[in-house]
C-alpha positions in Angstrom: 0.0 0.0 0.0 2.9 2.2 0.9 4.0 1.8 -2.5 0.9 3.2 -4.0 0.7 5.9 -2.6 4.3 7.4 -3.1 3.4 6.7 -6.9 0.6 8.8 -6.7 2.1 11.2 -5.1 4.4 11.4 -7.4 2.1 11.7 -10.0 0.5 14.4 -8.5 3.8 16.7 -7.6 5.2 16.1 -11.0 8.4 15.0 -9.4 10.2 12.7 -11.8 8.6 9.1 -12.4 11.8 7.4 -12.7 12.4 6.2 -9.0 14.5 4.2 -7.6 12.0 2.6 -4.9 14.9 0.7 -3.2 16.8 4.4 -2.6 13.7 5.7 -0.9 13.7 2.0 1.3 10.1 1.0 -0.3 11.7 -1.7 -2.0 9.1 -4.1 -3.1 9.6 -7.6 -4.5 6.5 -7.3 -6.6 6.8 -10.9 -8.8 4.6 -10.7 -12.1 4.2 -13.4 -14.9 2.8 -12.9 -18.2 2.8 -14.7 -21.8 2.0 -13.9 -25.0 -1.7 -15.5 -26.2 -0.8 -19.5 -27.6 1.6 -19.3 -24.5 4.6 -20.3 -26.4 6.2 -17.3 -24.6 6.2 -17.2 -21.2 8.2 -14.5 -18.9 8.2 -13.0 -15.0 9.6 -9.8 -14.1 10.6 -8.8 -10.4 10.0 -5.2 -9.1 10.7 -2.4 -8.7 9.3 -1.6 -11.7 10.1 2.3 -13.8 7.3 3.2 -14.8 3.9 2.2 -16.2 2.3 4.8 -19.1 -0.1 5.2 -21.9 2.3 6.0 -25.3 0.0 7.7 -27.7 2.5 7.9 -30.4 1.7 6.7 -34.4 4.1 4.0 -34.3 2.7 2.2 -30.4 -0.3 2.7 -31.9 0.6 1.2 -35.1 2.0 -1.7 -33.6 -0.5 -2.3 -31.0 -3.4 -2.1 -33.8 -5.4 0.7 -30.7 -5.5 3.9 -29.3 -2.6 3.7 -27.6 0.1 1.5 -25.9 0.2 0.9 -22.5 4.3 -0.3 -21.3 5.9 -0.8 -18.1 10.1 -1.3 -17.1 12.4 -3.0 -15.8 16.0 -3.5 -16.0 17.0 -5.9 -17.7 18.6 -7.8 -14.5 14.9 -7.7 -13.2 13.6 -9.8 -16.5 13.8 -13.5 -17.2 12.2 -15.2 -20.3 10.8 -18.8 -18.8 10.0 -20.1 -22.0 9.7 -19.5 -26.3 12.8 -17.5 -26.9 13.0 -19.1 -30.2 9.3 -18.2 -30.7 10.3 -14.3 -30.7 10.0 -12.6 -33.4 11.9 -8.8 -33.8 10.9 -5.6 -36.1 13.4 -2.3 -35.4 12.1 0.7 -37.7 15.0 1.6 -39.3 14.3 5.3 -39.1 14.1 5.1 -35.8 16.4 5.7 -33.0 15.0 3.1 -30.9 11.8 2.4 -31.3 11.0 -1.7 -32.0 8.5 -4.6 -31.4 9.2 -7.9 -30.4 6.4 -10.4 -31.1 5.2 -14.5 -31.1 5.3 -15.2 -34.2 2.6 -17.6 -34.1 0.2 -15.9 -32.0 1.9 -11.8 -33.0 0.7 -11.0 -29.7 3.3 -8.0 -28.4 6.3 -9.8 -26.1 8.7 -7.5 -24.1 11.9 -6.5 -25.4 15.2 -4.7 -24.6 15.9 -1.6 -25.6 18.4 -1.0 -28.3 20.6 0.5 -26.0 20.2 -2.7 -23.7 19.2 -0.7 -21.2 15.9 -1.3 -20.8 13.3 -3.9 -20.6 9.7 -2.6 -21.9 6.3 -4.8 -21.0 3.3 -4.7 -22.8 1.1 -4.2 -19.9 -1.9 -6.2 -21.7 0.4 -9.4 -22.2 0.6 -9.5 -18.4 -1.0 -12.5 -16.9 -0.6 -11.3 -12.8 -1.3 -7.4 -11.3 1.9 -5.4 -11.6 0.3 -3.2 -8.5 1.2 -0.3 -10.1 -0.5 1.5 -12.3 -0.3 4.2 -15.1 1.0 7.9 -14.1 1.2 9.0 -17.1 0.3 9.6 -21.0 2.9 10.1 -23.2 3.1 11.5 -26.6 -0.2 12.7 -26.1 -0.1 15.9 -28.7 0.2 12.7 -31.2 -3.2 10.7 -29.8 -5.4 9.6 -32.2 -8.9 12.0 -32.1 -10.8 9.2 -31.4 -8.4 8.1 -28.4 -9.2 7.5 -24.4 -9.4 11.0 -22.6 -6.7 12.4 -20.1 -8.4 11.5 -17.4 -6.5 12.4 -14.5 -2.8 11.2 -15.5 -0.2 13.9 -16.5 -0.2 14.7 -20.2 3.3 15.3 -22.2 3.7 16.1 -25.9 6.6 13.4 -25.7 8.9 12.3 -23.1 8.7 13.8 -20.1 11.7 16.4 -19.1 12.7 13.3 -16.2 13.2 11.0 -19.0 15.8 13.0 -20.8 18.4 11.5 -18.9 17.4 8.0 -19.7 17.6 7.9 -22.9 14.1 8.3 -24.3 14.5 8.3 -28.1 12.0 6.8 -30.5 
């Protein structure tokens, strides 16, 4: 519960969403599984997680086939593949700095992948199969939504990344 609530906080004070839960002692060993829909892939991911958003970007919403994409974090250390690495499938758009889609290539349900820069590990939220307890804080890319997207609601809105992110590495 404690957990929650610092995330909303956050959320609320605009202070930076990239936190480091074990620096502020709220380290939480949050285990969450998830697959990919014929279940040849399976995965679990330990938190801490980053950060869980809305991307409202053309290309998430390309390659999720909806309004917009909703992705979680982890590093990398924090991700373990279970099963179906050799059912993984990869697209990198060329033109892009960093943005890519990992996919079953039976099923093409979304998978999660590293980051170019290996730093990285991004989770389609819908190919989770157990509660992350976290949940969005944010939408991203929002001055890019589609006009017949999901409203703000109450989440923070950025025209792309947010100025926290800069030193992450944030590129698409």
């Amino acid at each position: 519960m404690q957990v929650l609530l610092y995330l909303v906080a956050c959320a609320n004070n605009n202070l930076p969403i990239h936190v480091n839960l074990a620096e502020e002692n709220m380290s939480v060993a949050t285990i969450v599984h998830g697959s990919c829909l014929c279940g040849a892939i399976i995965y679990e991911a330990t938190g801490p997680f980053h950060v869980m958003v809305h991307c409202h970007c053309s290309r998430c919403r390309k390659s999720t086939g909806t309004g917009h994409a909703t992705n979680l974090t982890v590093a990398p250390s924090q991700f373990r593949l279970l099963k179906g690495e050799d059912s993984i499938s990869r697209f990198d758009l060329p033109r892009a700095q960093s943005f890519g889609k990992w996919f079953c290539h039976t099923c093409g349900c979304p998978v999660p992948r590293r980051t170019r820069d290996g730093t990285l590990i991004v989770i389609p939220a819908g190919s989770l199969d157990s509660d992350p307890l976290l949940s969005p804080t944010d939408h991203i890319f929002w001055d890019s939504r589609a006009s017949w997207g999901c409203s703000q609601g109450a989440l923070s809105v950025h025209g792309g990344y947010p100025e926290s992110w800069r030193k992450h590495g944030g590129n698409k």
